[in-house]
C-alpha positions as CSV (number, residue, x, y, z in Angstrom):
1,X,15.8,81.3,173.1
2,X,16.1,81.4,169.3
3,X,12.9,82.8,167.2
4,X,10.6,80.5,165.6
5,X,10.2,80.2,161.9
6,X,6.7,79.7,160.7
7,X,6.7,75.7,161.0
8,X,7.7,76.2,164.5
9,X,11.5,75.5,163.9
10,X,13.9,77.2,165.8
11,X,15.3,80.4,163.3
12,X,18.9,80.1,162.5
13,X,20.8,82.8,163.6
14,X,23.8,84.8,160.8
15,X,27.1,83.4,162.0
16,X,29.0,86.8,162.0
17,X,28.5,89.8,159.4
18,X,31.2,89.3,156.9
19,X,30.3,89.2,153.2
20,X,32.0,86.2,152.0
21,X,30.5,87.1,148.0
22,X,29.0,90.2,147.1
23,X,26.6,90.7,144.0
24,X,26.6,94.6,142.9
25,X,23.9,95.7,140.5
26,X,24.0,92.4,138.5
27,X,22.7,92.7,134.8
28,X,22.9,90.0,132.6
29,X,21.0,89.7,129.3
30,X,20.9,86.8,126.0
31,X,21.1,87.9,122.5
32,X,18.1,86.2,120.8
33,X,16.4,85.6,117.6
34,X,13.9,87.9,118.8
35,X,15.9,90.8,120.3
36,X,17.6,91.1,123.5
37,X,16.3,89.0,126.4
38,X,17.2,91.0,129.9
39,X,17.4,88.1,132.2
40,X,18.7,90.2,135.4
41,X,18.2,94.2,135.6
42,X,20.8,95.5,138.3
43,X,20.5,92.4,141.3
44,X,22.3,93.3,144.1
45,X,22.7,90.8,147.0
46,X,25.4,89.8,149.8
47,X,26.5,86.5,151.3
48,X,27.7,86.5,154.6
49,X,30.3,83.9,156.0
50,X,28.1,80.6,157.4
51,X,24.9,81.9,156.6
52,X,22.6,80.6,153.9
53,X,20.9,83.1,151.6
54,X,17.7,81.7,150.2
55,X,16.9,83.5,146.3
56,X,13.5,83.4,146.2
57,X,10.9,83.6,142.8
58,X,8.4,82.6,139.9
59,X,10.2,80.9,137.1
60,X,11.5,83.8,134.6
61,X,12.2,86.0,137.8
62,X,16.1,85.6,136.9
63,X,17.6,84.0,140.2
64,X,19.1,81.1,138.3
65,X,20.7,83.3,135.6
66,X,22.5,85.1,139.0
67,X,23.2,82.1,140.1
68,X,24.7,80.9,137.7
69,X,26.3,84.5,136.1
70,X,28.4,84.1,139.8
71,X,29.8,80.7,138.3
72,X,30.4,82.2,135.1
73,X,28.1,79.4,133.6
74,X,25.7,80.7,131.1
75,X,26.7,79.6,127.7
76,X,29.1,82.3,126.1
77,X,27.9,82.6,123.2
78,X,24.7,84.6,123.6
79,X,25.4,85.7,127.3
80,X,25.6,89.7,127.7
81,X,27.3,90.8,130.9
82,X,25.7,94.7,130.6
83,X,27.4,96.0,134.1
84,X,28.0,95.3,138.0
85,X,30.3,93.2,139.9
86,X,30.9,90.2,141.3
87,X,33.2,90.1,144.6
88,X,34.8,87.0,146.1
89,X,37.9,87.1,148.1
90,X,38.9,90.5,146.5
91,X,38.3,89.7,142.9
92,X,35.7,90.4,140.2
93,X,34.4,87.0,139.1
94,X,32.8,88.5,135.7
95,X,36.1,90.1,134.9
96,X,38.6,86.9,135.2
97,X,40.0,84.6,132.6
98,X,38.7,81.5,132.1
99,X,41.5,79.5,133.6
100,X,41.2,81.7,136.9
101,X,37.5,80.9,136.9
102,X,38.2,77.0,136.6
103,X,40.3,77.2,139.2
104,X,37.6,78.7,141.5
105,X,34.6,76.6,140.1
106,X,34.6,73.4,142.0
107,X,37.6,74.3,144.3
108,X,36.0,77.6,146.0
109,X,32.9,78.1,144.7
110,X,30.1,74.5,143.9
111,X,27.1,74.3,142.6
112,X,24.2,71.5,143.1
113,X,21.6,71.8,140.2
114,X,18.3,70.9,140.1
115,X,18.6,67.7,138.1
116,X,21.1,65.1,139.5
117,X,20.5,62.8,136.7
118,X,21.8,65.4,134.2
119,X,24.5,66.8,136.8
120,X,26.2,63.3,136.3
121,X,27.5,61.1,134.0
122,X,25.7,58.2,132.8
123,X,28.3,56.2,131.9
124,X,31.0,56.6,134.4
125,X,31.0,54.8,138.1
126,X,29.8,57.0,140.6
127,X,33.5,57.3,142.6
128,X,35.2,57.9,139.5
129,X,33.0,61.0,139.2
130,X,33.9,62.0,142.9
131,X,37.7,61.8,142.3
132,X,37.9,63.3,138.8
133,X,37.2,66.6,140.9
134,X,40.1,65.4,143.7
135,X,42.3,65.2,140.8
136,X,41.6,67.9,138.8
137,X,41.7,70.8,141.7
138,X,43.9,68.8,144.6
139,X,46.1,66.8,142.5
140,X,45.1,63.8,144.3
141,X,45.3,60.0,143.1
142,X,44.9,56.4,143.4
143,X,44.4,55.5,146.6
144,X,44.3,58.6,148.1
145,X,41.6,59.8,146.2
146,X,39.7,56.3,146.6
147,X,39.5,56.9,150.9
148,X,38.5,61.0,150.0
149,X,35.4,59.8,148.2
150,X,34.4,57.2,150.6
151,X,34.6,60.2,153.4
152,X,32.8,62.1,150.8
153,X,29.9,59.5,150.9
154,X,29.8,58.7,154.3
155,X,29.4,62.8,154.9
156,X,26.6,63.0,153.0
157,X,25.0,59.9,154.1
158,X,25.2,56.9,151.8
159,X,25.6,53.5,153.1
160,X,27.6,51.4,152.2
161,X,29.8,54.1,150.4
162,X,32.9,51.1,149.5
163,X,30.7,49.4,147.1
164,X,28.4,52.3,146.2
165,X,31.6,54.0,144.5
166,X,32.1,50.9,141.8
167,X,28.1,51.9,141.1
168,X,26.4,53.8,138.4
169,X,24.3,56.6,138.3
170,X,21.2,54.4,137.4
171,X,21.5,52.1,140.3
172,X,21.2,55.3,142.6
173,X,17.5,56.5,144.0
174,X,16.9,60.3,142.8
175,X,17.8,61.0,146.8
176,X,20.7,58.8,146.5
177,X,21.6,60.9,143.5
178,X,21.2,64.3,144.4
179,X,23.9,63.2,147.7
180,X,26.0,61.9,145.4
181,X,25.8,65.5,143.5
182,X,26.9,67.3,146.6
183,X,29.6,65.1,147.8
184,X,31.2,65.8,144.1
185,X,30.4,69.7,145.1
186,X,32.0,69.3,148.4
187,X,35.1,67.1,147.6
188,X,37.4,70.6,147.5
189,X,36.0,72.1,150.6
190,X,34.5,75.0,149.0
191,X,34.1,78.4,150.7
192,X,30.7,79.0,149.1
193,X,28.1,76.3,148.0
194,X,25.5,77.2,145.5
195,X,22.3,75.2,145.1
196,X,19.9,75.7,142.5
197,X,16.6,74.0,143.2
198,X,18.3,71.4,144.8
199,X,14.7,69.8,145.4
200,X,12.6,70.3,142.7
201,X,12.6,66.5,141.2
202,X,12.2,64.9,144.6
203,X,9.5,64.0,146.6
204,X,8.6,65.3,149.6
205,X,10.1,62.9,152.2
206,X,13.4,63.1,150.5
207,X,12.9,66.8,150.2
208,X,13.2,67.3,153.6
209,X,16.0,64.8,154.0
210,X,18.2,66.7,151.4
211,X,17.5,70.1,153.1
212,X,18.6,68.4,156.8
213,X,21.7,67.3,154.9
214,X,22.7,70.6,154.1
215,X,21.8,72.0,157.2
216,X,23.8,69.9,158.8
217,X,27.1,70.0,156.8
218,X,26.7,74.1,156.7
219,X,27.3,73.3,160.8
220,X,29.7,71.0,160.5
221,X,31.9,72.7,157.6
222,X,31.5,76.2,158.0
223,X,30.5,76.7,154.3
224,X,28.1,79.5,153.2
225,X,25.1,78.8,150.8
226,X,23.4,80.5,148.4
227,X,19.7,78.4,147.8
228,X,18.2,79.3,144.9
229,X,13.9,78.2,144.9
230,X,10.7,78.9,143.9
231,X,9.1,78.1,146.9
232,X,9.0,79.9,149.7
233,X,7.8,76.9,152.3
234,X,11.0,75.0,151.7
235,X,13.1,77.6,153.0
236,X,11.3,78.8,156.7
237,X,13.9,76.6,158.5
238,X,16.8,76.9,156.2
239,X,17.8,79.9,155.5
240,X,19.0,83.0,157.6
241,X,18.1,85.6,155.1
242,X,15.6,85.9,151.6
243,X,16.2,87.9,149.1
244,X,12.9,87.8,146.8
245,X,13.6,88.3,143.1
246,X,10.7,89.4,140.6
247,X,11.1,90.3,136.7
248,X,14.9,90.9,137.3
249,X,15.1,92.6,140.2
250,X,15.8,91.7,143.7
251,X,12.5,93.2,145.4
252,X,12.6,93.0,148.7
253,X,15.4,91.6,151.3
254,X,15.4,90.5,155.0
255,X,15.2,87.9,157.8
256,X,13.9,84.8,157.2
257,X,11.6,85.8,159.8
258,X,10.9,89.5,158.8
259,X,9.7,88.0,154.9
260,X,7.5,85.5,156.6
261,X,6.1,87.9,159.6
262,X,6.1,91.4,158.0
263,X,6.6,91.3,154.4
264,X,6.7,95.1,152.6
265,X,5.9,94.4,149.1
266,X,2.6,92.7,147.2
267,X,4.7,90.5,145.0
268,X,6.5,88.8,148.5
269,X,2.7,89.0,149.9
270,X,1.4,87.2,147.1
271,X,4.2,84.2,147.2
272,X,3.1,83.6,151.0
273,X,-0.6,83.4,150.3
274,X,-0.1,81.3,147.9
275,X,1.9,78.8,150.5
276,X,-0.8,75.7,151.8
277,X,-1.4,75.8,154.8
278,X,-0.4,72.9,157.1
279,X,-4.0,73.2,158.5
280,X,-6.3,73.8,155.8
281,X,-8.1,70.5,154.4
282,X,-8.3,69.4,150.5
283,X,-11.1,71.3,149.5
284,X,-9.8,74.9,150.5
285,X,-8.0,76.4,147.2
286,X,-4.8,77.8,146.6
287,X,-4.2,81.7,146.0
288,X,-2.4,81.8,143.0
289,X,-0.7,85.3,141.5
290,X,-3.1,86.4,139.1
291,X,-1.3,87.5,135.3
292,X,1.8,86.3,134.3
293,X,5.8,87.9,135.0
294,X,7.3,90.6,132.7
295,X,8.4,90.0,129.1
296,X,12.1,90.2,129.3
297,X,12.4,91.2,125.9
298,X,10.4,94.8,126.7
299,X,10.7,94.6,130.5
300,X,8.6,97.5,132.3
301,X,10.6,100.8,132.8
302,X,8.4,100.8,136.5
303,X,8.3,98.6,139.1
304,X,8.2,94.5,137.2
305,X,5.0,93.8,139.7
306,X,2.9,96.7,138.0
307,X,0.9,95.1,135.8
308,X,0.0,92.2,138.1
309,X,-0.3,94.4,141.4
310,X,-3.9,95.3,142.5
311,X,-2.7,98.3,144.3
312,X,-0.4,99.7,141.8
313,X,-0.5,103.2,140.7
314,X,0.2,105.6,138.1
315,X,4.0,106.6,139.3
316,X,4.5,102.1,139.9
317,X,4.6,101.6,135.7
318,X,6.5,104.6,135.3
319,X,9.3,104.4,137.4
320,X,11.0,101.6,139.6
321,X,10.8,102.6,143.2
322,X,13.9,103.1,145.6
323,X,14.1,100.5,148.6
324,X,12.9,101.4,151.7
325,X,14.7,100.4,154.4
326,X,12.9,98.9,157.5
327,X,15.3,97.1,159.5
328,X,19.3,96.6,159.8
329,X,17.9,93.9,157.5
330,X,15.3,94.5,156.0
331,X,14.5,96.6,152.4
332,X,12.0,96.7,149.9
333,X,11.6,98.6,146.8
334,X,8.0,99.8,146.3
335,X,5.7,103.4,146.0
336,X,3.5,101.9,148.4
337,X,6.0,103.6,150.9
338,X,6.6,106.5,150.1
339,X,4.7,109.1,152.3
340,X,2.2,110.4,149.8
341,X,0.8,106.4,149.2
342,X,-2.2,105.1,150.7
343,X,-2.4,103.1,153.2
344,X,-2.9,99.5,152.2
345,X,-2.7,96.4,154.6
346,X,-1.2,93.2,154.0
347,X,-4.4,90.2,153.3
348,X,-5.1,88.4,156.0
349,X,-3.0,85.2,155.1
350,X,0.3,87.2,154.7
351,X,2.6,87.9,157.7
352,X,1.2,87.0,161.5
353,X,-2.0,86.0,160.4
354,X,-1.5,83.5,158.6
């Protein structure tokens, strides 16, 4: 019998062990006004073949600038590639031409962003928007195209999907939308499916029903999917693997259900105590993270979590920590376990208790 996630959900298990994408000490900055702003410091992450990777982290902790570095989306005028590698199918994405990328984007490689609303056009009917993508990668037309984005529809649940095509964005419910978003990302059959907050603007009801949806095609298409949130709670019956990103840096990696029953570093500690839980009642408080995340213009030359960490030491601000590995799966990068550390516990809310 499968392993249960923390809501009690059966634990997906990886669907075999080849890397599909491969992210190699990522590091991506933006030339500012005010000096260099180091937006990802040496990321490195895998994507196996029908799994889903969940990208965990605080706004600012650079998971949408890798998401987005792997699309070769951030705006080129500013964007700094300073070194690592992006694999797919043999290739370095950060080292193609622009016409090899647009061949990929859409065709191999979606994306779903956070905002449907912005991720579409206003003023064009919703199944023009679908086959514009049929055309552009598949060279496929009139009526051909017309029957693709009614499947397209009809896969990712809208009724009525012969009528709803002639419709625009507006006359769409933000769930409605954000469907519509990843039928346009599916309508190439892509390899890899990236989505970046996919649920932020939705309420919780249609949360969930966006999150089944993609569950569900991931079984029924094969594809594999990198999830990029902020919360952790979203992704306990997801996802097959985290990686947790902080000030840059990917910070500690593993199972969904290794993060969630025996996380190894305070910052992934302090995310899952800050979780509600199911059974507390209104008047019990959250536990926010005390301080705020890293200045990316003078990022710490330690360990990102230093100066927010209450059991950081002196060696934590003065230089980053290599990852300790605990599992086949499992890493985190932090002095807490290195043999001459103290011995701290997780709090009580973190891991099995909570």
């Amino acid at each position: 019998m499968a392993d249960e996630t923390p809501n009690g959900v059966p634990n997906p298990t990886t669907n075999g062990r080849e890397a599909v994408l491969s992210v190699n000490d990522l590091r991506i900055s933006f030339r500012t006004y005010a000096g260099e702003v180091q937006a990802v410091r040496g990321a490195t992450f895998d994507l196996r073949r029908g799994e889903t990777l969940a990208i965990v982290g605080e706004s600012g902790s650079g998971k949408s600038v890798a998401a987005r570095s792997i699309m070769r989306l951030n705006p080129e005028s500013n964007t700094l590639v300073r070194g690592g590698e992006v694999l797919f199918e043999g290739e370095d994405l950060l080292k193609l031409s622009e016409r090899r990328m647009q061949e990929i984007r859409g065709q191999k490689i979606a994306m779903v962003f956070q905002d449907p609303m912005t991720s579409l056009d206003p003023t064009m009917r919703v199944g023009r928007q679908i086959t514009e993508s049929l055309k552009r990668h598949l060279d496929m037309k009139g009526e051909a195209a017309r029957k693709r984005a009614v499947e397209l529809m009809k896969l990712v649940g809208i009724p009525s999907p012969e009528d709803r095509l002639r419709q625009y964005p507006h006359q769409f419910s933000g769930g409605m939308r954000q469907r519509v978003v990843i039928a346009i990302a599916l309508a190439c059959d892509p390899q890899v499916l990236i989505a970046d907050e996919p649920t932020t603007a939705l309420d919780v009801t249609i949360q969930a029903q966006i999150l089944e949806l993609m569950r569900d095609l991931q079984d029924r298409l094969g594809m594999s999917i990198i999830l990029i949130t902020h919360d952790l709670g979203v992704v306990a019956s997801t996802a097959h693997r985290i990686a947790v990103m902080y000030g840059g840096k990917v910070v500690e990696t593993g199972t969904v259900r290794e993060i969630f029953y025996n996380p190894q570093m305070p910052y992934t500690w302090g995310l899952l105590a800050s979780i509600p839980l199911p059974t507390a009642d209104r008047s019990q408080e959250l536990i926010p993270i005390p301080g705020t995340p890293p200045d990316a213009l003078n990022p710490p030359k330690g360990c990102p979590f230093t100066a927010r960490c209450p059991y950081a030491m002196k060696v934590c601000a003065e230089e980053m920590p290599e990852y300790t590995a605990f599992s086949e799966e499992q890493r985190a990068a932090c002095w807490l376990h290195h043999p001459m550390a103290p011995k701290v516990d997780p709090p009580t809310r973190v891991g099995g208790a909570r």
